[in-house]
SEPA-51959 format. One record per residue (C-alpha): x, y, z; residue number from 1. Coordinates in Angstrom, 2 decimals, m for minus. Layout:
BEGIN
{{X Y Z} NUM}
...
This chain:
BEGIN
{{m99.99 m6.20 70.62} 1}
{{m100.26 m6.26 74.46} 2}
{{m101.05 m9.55 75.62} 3}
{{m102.54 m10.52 79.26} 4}
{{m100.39 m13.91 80.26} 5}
{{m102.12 m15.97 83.01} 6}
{{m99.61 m18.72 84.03} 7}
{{m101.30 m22.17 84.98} 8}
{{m99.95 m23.65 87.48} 9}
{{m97.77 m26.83 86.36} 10}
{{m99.06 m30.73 87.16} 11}
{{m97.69 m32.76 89.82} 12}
{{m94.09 m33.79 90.09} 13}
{{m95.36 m37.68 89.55} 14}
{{m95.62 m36.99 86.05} 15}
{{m91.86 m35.95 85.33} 16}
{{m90.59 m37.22 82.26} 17}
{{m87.16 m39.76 82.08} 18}
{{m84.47 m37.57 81.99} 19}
{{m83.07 m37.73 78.82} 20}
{{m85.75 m36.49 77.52} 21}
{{m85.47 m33.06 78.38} 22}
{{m84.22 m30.46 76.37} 23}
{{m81.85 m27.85 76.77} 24}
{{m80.90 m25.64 73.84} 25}
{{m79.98 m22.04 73.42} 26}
{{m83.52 m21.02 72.26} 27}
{{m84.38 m18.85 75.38} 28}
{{m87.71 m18.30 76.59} 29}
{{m89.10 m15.39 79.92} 30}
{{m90.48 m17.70 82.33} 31}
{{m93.85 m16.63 84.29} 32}
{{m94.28 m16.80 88.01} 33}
{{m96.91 m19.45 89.18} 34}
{{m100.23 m17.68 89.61} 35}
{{m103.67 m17.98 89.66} 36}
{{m104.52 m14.31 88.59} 37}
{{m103.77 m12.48 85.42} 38}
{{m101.38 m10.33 85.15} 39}
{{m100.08 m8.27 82.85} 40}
{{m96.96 m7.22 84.04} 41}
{{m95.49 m10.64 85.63} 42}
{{m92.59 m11.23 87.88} 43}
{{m89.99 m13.33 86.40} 44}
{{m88.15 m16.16 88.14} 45}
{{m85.30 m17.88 85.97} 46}
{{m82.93 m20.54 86.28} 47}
{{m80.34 m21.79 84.16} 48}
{{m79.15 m25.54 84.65} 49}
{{m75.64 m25.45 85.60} 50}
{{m75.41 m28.20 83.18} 51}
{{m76.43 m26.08 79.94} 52}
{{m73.29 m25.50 77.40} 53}
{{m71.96 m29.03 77.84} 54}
{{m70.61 m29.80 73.97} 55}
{{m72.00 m33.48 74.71} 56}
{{m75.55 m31.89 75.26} 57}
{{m76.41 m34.17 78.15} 58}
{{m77.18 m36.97 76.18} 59}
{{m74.24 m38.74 73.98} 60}
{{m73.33 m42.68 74.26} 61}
{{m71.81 m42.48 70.82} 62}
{{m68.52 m41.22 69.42} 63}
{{m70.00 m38.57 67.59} 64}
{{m68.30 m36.89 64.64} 65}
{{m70.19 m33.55 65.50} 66}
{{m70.77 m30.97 68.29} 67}
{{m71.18 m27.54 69.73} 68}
{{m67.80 m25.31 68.93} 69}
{{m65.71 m23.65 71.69} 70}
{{m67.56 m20.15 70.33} 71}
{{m71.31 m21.72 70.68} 72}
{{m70.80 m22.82 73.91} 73}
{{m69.67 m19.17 74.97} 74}
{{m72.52 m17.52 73.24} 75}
{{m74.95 m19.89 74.92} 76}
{{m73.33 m18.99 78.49} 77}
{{m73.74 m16.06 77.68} 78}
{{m77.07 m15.94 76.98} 79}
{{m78.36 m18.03 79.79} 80}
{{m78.20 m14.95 82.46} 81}
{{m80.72 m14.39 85.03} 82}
{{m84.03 m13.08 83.05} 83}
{{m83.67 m16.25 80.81} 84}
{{m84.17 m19.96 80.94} 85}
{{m83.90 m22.63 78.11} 86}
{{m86.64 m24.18 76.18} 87}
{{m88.05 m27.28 77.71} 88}
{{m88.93 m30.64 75.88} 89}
{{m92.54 m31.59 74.62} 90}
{{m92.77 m35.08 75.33} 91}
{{m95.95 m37.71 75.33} 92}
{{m98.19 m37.42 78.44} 93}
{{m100.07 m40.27 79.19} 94}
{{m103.01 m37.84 81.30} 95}
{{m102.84 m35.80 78.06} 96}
{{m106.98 m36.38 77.60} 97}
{{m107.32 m35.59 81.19} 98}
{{m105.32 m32.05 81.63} 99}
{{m107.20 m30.73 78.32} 100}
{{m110.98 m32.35 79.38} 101}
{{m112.16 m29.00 80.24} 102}
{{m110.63 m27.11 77.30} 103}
{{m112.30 m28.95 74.79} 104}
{{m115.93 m27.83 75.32} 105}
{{m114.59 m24.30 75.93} 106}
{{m114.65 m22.24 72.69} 107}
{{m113.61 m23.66 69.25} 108}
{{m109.94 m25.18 68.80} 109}
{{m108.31 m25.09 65.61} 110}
{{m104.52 m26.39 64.70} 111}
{{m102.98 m24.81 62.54} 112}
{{m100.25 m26.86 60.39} 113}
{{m97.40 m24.34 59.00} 114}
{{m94.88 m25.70 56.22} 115}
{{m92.70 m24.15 53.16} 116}
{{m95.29 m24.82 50.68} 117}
{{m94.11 m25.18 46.79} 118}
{{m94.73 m25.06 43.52} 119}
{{m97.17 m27.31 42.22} 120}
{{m97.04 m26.58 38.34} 121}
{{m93.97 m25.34 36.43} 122}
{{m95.47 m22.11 35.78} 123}
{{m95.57 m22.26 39.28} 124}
{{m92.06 m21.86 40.39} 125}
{{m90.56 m18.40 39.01} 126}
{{m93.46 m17.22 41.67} 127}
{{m92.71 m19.33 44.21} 128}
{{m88.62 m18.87 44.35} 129}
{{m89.72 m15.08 44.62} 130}
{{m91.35 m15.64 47.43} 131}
{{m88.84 m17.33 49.24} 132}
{{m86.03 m14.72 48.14} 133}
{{m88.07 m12.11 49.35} 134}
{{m88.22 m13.40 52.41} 135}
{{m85.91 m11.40 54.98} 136}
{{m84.83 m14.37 56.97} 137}
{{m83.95 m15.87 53.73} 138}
{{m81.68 m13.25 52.32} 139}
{{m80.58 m10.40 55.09} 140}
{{m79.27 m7.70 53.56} 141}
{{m77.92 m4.97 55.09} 142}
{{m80.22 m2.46 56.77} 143}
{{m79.41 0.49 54.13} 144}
{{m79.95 m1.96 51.56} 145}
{{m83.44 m3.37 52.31} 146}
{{m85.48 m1.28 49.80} 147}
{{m83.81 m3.44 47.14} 148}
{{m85.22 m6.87 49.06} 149}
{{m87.82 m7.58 46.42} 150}
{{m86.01 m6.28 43.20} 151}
{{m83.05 m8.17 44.34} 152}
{{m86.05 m11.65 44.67} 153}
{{m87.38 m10.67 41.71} 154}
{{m83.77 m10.99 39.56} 155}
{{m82.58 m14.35 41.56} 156}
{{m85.85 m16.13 40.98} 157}
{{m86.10 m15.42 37.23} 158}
{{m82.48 m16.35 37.28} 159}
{{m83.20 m19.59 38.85} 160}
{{m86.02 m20.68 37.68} 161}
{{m85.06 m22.37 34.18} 162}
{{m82.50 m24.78 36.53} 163}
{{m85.23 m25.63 39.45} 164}
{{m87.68 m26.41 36.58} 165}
{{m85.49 m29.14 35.46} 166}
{{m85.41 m30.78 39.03} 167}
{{m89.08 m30.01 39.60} 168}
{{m89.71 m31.48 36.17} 169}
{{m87.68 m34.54 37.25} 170}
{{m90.12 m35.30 39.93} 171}
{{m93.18 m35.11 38.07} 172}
{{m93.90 m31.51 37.43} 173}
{{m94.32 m30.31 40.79} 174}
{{m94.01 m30.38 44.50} 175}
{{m95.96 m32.90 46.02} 176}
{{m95.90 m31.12 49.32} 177}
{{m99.52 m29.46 49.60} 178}
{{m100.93 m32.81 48.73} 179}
{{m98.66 m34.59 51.60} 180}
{{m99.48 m31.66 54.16} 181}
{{m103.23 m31.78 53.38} 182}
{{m103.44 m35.40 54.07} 183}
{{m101.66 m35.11 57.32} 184}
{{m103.93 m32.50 58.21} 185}
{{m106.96 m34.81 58.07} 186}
{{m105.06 m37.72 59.64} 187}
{{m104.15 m35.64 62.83} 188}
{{m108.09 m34.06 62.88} 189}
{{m109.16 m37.62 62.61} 190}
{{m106.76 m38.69 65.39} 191}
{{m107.77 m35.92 67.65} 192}
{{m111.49 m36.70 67.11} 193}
{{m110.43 m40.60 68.31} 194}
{{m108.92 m39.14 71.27} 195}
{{m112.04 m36.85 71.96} 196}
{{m110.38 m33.38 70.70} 197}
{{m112.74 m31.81 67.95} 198}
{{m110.42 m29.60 66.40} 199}
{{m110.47 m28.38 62.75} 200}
{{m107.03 m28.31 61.39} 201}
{{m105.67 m25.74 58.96} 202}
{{m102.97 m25.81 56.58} 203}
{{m100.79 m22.39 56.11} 204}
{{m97.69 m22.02 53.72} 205}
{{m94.73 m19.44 53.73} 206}
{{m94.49 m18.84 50.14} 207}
{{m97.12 m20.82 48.42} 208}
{{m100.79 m21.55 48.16} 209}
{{m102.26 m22.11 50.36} 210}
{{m100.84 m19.37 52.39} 211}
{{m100.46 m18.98 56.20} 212}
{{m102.84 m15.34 55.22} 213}
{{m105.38 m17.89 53.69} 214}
{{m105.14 m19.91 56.56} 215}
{{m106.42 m17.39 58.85} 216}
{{m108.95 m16.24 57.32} 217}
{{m110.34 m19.48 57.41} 218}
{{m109.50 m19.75 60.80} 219}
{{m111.67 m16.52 61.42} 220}
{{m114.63 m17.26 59.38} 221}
{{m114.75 m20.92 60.99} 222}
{{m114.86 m18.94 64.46} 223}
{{m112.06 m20.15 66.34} 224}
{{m111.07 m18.70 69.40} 225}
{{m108.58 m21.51 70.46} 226}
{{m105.71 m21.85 68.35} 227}
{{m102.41 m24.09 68.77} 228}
{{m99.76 m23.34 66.00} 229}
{{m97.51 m26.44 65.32} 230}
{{m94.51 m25.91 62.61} 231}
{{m94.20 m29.10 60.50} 232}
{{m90.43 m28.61 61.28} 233}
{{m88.94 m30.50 64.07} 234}
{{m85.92 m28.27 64.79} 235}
{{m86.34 m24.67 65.38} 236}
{{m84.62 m22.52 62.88} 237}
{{m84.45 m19.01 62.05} 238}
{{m85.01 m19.34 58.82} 239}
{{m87.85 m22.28 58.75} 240}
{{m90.46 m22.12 61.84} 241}
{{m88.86 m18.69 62.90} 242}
{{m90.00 m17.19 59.57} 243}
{{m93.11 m18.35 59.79} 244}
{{m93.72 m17.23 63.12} 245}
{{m92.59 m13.76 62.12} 246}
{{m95.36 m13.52 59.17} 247}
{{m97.96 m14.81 62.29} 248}
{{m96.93 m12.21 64.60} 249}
{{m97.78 m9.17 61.77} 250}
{{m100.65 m10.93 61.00} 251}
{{m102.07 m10.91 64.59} 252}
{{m100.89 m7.45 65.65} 253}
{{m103.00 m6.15 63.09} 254}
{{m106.22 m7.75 63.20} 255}
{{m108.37 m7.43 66.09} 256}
{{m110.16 m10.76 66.03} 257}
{{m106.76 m12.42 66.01} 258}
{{m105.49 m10.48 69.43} 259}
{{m108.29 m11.23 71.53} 260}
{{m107.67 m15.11 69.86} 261}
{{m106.17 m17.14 72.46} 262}
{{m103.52 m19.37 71.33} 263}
{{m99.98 m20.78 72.16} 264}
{{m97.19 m22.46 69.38} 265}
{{m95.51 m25.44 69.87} 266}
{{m91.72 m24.19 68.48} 267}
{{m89.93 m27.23 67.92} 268}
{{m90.64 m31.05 68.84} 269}
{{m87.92 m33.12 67.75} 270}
{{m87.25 m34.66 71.08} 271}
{{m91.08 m36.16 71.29} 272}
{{m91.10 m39.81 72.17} 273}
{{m93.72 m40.54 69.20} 274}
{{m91.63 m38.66 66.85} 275}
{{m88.12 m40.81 67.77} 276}
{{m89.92 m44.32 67.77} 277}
{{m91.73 m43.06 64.52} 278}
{{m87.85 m42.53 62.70} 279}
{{m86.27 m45.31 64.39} 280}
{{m89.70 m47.62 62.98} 281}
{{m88.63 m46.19 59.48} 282}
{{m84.96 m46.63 59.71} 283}
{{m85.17 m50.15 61.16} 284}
{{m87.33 m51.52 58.03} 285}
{{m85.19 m49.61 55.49} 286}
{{m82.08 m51.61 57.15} 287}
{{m83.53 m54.85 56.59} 288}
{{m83.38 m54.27 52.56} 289}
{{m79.39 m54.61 52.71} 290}
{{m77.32 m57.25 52.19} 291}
{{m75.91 m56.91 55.65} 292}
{{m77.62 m54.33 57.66} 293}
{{m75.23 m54.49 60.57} 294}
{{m72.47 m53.16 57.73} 295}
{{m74.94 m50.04 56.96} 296}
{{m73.76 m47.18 57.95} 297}
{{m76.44 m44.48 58.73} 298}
{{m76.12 m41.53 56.79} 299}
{{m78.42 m38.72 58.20} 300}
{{m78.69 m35.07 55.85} 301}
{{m80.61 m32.27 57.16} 302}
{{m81.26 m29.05 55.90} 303}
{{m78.75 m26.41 56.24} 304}
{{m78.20 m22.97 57.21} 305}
{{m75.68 m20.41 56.98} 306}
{{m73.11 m21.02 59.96} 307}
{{m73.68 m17.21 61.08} 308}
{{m77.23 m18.08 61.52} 309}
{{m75.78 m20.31 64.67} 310}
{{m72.86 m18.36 65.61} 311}
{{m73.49 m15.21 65.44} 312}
{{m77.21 m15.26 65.67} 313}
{{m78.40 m17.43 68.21} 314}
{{m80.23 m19.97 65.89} 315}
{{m80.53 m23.45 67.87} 316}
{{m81.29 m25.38 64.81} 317}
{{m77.35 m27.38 65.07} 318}
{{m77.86 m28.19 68.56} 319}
{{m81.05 m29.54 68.10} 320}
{{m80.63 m31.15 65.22} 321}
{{m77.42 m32.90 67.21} 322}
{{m79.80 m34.30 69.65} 323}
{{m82.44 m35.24 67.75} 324}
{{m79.72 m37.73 65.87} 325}
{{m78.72 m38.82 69.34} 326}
{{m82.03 m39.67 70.63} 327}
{{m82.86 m41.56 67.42} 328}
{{m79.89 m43.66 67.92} 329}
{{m80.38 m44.32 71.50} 330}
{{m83.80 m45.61 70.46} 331}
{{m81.87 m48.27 68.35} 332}
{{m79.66 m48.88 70.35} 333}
{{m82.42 m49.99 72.66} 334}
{{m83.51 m52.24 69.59} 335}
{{m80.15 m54.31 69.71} 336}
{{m79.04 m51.57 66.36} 337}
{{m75.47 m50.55 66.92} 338}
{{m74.74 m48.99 63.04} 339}
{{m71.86 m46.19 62.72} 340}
{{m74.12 m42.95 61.65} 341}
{{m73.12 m39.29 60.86} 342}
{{m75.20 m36.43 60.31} 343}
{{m74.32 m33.65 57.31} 344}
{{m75.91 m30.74 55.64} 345}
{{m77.20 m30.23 52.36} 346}
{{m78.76 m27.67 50.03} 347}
{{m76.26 m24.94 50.96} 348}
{{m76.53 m21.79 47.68} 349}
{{m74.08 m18.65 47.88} 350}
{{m70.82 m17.76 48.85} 351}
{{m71.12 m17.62 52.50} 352}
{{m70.23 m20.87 54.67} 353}
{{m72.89 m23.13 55.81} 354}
{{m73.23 m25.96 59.07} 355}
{{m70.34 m28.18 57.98} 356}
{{m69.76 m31.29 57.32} 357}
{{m71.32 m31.05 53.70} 358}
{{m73.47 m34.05 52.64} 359}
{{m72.12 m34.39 49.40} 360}
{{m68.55 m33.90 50.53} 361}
{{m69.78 m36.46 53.01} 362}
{{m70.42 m39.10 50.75} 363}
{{m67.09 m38.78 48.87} 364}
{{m64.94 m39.08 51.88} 365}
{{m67.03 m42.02 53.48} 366}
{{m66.33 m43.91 49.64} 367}
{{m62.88 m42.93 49.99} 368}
{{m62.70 m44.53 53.42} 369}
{{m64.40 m47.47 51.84} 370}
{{m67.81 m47.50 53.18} 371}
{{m69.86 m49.56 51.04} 372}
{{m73.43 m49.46 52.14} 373}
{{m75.63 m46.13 52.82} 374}
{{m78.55 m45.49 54.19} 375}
{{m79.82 m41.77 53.84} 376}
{{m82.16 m40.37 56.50} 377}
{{m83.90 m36.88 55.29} 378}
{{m83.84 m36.28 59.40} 379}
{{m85.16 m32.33 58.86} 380}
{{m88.18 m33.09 56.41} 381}
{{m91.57 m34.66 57.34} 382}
{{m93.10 m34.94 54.04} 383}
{{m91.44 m35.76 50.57} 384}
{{m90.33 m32.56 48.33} 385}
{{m87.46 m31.89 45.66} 386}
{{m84.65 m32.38 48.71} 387}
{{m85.86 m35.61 48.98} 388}
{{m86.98 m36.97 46.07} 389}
{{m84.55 m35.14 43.26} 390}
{{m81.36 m33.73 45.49} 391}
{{m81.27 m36.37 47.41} 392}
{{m82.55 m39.86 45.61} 393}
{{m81.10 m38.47 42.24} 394}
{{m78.33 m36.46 42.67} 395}
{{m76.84 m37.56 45.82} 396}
{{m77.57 m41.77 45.15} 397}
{{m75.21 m41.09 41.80} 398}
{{m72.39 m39.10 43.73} 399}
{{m72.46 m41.99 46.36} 400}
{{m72.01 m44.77 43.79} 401}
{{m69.18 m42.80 41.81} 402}
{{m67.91 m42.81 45.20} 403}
{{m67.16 m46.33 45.69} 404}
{{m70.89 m46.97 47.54} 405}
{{m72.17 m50.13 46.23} 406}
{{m75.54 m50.26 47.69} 407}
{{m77.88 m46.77 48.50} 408}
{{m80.61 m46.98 50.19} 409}
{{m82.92 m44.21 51.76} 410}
{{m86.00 m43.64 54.41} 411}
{{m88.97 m42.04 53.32} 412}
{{m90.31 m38.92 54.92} 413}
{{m92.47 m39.36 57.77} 414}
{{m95.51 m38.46 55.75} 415}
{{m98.94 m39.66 57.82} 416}
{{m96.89 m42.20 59.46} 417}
{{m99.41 m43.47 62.27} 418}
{{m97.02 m43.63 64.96} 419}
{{m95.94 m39.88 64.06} 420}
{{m99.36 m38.87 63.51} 421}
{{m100.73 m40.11 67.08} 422}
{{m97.81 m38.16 68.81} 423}
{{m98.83 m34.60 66.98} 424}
{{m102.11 m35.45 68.04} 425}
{{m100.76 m35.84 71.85} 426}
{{m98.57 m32.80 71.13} 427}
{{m101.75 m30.32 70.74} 428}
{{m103.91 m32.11 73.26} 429}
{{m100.73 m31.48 75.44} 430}
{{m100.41 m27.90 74.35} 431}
{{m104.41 m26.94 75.43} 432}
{{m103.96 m25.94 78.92} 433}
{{m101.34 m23.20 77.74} 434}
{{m103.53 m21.32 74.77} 435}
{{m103.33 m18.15 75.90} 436}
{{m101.45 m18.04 78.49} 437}
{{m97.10 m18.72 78.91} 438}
{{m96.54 m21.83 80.15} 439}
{{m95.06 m22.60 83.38} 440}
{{m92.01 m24.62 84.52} 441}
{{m91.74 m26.97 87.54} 442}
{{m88.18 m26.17 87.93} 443}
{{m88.06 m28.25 90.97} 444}
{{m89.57 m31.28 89.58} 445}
{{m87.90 m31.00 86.08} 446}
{{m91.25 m31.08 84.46} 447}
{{m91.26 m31.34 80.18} 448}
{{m94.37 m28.75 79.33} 449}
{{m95.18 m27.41 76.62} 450}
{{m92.85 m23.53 76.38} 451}
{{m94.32 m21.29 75.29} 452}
{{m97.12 m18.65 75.04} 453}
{{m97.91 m16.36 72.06} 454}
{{m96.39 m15.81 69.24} 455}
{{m95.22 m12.44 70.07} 456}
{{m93.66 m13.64 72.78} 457}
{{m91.55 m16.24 71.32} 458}
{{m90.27 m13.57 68.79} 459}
{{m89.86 m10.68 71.09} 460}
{{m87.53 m13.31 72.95} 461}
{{m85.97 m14.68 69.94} 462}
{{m85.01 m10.79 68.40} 463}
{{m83.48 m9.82 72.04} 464}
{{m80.90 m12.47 71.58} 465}
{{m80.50 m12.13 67.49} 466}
{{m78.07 m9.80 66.19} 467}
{{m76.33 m8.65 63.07} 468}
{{m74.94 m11.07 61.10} 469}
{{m71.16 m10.65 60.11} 470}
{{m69.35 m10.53 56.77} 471}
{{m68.07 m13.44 55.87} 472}
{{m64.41 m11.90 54.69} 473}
{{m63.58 m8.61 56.80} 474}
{{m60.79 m7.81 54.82} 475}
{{m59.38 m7.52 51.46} 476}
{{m56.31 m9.08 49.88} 477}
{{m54.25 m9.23 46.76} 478}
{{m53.86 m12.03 44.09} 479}
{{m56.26 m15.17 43.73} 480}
{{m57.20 m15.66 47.07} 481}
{{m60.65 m16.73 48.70} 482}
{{m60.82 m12.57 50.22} 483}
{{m60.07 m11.34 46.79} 484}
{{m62.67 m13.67 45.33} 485}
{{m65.42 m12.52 47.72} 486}
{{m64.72 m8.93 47.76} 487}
{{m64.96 m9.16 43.65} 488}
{{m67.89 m10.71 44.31} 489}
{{m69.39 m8.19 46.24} 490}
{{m68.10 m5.68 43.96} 491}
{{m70.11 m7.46 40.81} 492}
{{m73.56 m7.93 43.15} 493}
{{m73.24 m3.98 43.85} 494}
{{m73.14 m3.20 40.31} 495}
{{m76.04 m5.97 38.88} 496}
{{m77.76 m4.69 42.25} 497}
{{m77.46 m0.79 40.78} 498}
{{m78.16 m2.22 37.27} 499}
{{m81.09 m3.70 38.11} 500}
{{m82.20 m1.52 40.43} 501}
{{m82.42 1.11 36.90} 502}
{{m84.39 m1.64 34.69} 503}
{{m86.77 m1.77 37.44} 504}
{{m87.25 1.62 38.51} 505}
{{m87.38 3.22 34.56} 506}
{{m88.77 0.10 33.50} 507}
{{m85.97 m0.15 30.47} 508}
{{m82.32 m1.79 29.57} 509}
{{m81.39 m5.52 28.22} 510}
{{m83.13 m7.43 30.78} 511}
{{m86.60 m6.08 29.40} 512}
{{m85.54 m6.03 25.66} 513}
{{m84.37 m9.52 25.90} 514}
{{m87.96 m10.16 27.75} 515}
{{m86.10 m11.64 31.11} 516}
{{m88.37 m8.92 32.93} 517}
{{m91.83 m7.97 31.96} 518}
{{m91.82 m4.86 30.33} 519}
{{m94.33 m3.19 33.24} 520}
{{m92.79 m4.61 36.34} 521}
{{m93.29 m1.84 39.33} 522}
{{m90.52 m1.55 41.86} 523}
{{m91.72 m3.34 44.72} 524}
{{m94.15 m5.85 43.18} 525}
C-alpha cells in the first residue's frame, strides 16, 4: 500500500507543552520534512535528544524500585541513529476545537475504538482463547514452525478452557468488556458532539465479537473517509495495540476503499494530562476508605509481557509503563499524597521469563516486610475484565491477606470516567489535522503532536527495529537443573506438537476418540 504523506506544518511555539510532559521512549517513528506539497518520496530530517537512554527517563522525584537495565539502554542508543526520532507525547490542547474547525465539515470522521474483546458466554471461551493463541504476536514460533500456528491454538485453547471457565464463571459468566467498551464508545461520540466534532465511533475487537473486520465494514458502509484509530491501551505493546495494528494494516492493503481512506492512529497515550488527573481522581477516593491512608502503600499491577519482547525486541511497553507510574505520582504529589508505591506484573503463562518484579511475588515480600495496607491499581486496563475482577480482586486480595496484609483495597478501571472520557475526546479532536498525512515535529520548540501517520507506517517502522526473539536457555545441561528442565520441555512440546499435528491432519488418535477434538476438524481451521 503506497501512501502519499503531506506533512502539515506544526502550530506555533506558544503552545509548547510543560516539559515533563513529553515523551521519549524507544518506539521510533521517520519524521517528515515541513511542507506544504505532497510528496511521496519525503526527505527525512531526524534528531535524537541527547537526553534519550537516561534509566531515570527524564522524569523521576521518587526512589523508584524499577528502571531501564544496562542492556535497554544500549539497545535504545542504538536505535536512536540518524533516520530515527522518538515518539512524542499526546497531551491536552486547549486550541484543540480551533486546529480541527476546518476538518470537521470536510468528509465524514469516524473513531474507531480497538480493545481485546472476550468471551461473553461460557460457550464462548474455547473460541475465544483460540483466537488469541493464534495470534502470532501472542505465540511466535519459529519461522519453520509457523504452519503449526493454528493446530498448536487449537490444542492450548481446548486445553485451557475447562480452567478459564471457572474464573469466567466466577465473574458472572462472562466478560463484561464489550458492554464496558460499547458504553465508552457512546460517551466519547457524545463528548465529541459537545465539543462540536460529529464523529461516529466504532468498536473493533482482536479476538472477539465484535471484530476489528466487523468494524470496518461498518466503517465503509457508514461512508467514512476520515478515520482516527485510538487503542484502548495506554502503553504501546507488541503484543496489545501492536497486534491490532498489524490485523489493520492487512485489512487496508487489501481493500481499495480503505487505501484511498485517510486516517492517522494515536499509538499510545498514557502520558495525557486528562488520563493522569483521571487515575490520580480514582486513586485519591479509594485512599480515603483506609484506616490511615497516609500508611497505604500503592500497589500498581500491569499487564505483562515476555522480557524478550523488551530486550530483544524493541517493545516500549516497560518504559512507558515506568513513566506513566511516575507521572501519576507526581500528580499526587501535587495533591499533598506522598504514599510509598511500586509497580509489578501479572498474568505471566509459560516457561519463558516475563517483566519482573511479579505481582504476586510482590505481595508476599511486601507482607513479609510488614506492609499492612494495599491499595491495587489495574494501571494497564481501562475497563473491568477477568484481570481485574477474578485475578486480581479474588485471587490476588487472598494471597495478600495470607501475606500478613490486613486491609486490601483496589481502584476500579477507568471505565466512562468523565474526566478520562473528555481527554479521549481532546485526543481525536487533537489527532484531525494529521489524518492522512505523518505528523510533524517542532523540534525547535519541543512541540507534543500527535506521531504518527498511517498505519503502515507505524508498522513498517516498528518491524525495522523488531527482531528474532531468543531462546530462553541456549544450552543444555545435566541433572535437575532449570536448562535441563526447559530443554525436556521442549523435547515434550516437539513430540505433542508432532502428535497433534497427526490427529489433525488424518483426523484420528485419542484426542478424537476421547472427543477432546471434533471428529472433522480441518488443519488450519
Amino acid at each position: 500500500m503506497n501512501i502519499r504523506i503531506q506533512a502539515p506544518c506544526p502550530p506555533s511555539p506558544s503552545s509548547a507543552l510543560p516539559p515533563r510532559f513529553h515523551h521519549k521512549t524507544p518506539l521510533i517513528l521517520p519524521r517528515v520534512s515541513c511542507s506544504s506539497e505532497v510528496v511521496s518520496h519525503g526527505v527525512l530530517q531526524m534528531e535524537a535528544p541527547s537526553d534519550v537512554g537516561n534509566s531515570s527517563i527524564n522524569i523521576s522525584k521518587h526512589k523508584r524500585t524499577f528502571g531501564w537495565s544496562h542492556k535497554q539502554s544500549l539497545l535504545l542508543k542504538q536505535s536512536l541513529n540518524k533516520d530515527s526520532m522518538p515518539l512524542r507525547a499526546l497531551m491536552t490542547s486547549s486550541t484543540a476545537q480551533d486546529t480541527s474547525a476546518s476538518y470537521v465539515n470536510d468528509g465524514k470522521i469516524g473513531v474507531l475504538l480497538l480493545n481485546l474483546g472476550g468471551p461473553e458466554t461460557l460457550d464462548d471461551v474455547q473460541p475465544f482463547l483460540f483466537n488469541l493463541f493464534a495470534d502470532p504476536d501472542i505465540i511466535r514460533l519459529p519461522r519453520l514452525f509457523r504452519f503449526l500456528q493454528k493446530p498448536l491454538a487449537q490444542f492450548i485453547s481446548v486445553a485451557r478452557a475447562p480452567k478459564s471457565k471457572e474464573g469466567y464463571a466466577s465473574i458472572g459468566g462472562g466478560s463484561p468488556l464489550r458492554q464496558i467498551t460499547d458504553a465508552q464508545a457512546k460517551e466519547l461520540r457524545k463528548a465529541l458532539y459537545e465539543k462540536n466534532v460529529p464523529a461516529e465511533v466504532y468498536v473493533g475487537m482482536r479476538y472477539w465479537h465484535p471484530f476489528t473486520e466487523e468494524a470496518i465494514e461498518q466503517i465503509k458502509k457508514d461512508g467514512v473517509n476520515k478515520l482516527v484509530v485510538l487503542p484502548l491501551y495506554p502503553q504501546f505493546s507488541i503484543s496489545t495495540s501492536g497486534s491490532s495494528l498489524r490485523l489493520l494494516e492487512s485489512i487496508f492493503r487489501e481493500d481499495e476503499y480503505l487505501v484511498n481512506m485517510q486516517h492517522t492512529v494515536i499509538p499510545s497515550w498514557y502520558q495525557r494530562e486528562g488520563y493522569i488527573k483521571a487515575m490520580a481522581n480514582l486513586i485519591e477516593k479509594e485512599l480515603k476508605s483506609f484506616n490511615h491512608p497516609e500508611k497505604v502503600m500503592i500497589f500498581f499491577s500491569a499487564h505483562g509481557v515476555p522480557l524478550a519482547y523488551v530486550e530483544e525486541a524493541g517493545d516500549p511497553y516497560k518504559a512507558e509503563m515506568e513513566e506513566c507510574v511516575d507521572l501519576i505520582m507526581e500528580e499526587l504529589e501535587r495533591r499533598k499524597i506522598n504514599n510509598s508505591f511500586t509497580l509489578a506484573y501479572q498474568s505471566r503463562v509459560g516457561p519463558v521469563e516475563w517483566l519482573k518484579p511479579y505481582t504476586d511475588q510482590t505481595i508476599i515480600e511486601l507482607g513479609q516486610k510488614g506492609v499492612k495496607s494495599l491499595l491495587a491499581v489495574p494501571i494497564s486496563f481501562v475497563s473491568e475484565h477477568i484481570e481485574t475482577l477474578e485475578e486480581i480482586d479474588v485471587e490476588y486480595k487472598e494471597l495478600a491477606l495470607e501475606s500478613g496484609v490486613e486491609e486490601w483495597g483496589r481502584v476500579p478501571a477507568l471505565g466512562c470516567e468523565p474526566t478520562f472520557i473528555r481527554d479521549l475526546a481532546d485526543a481525536v479532536i487533537e489527532s484531525l489535522p494529521y489524518v492522512g498525512a505523518m505528523a510533524v515535529s517542532n523540534l525547535e520548540a519541543r512541540q507534543s503532536l500527535v506521531p504518527l501517520g498511517s498505519v503502515e507506517e507505524l508498522l513498517a517502522t516498528y518491524d525495522s527495529q523488531r527482531r528474532e526473539l531468543p531462546a530462553p536457555v541456549t544450552v543444555w545441561e545435566w541433572g535437575f537443573t532449570k536448562s535441563a528442565e526447559t530443554w525436556n520441555g521442549r523435547a515434550a512440546m516437539l513430540a505433542v506438537i508432532v502428535l497433534l499435528f497427526l490427529e489433525v491432519s488424518t483426523g484420528e488418535g485419542f484426542l478424537h476418540q476421547w472427543g477432546v477434538l471434533p471428529l472433522q476438524l480441518p488443519m488450519f481451521p
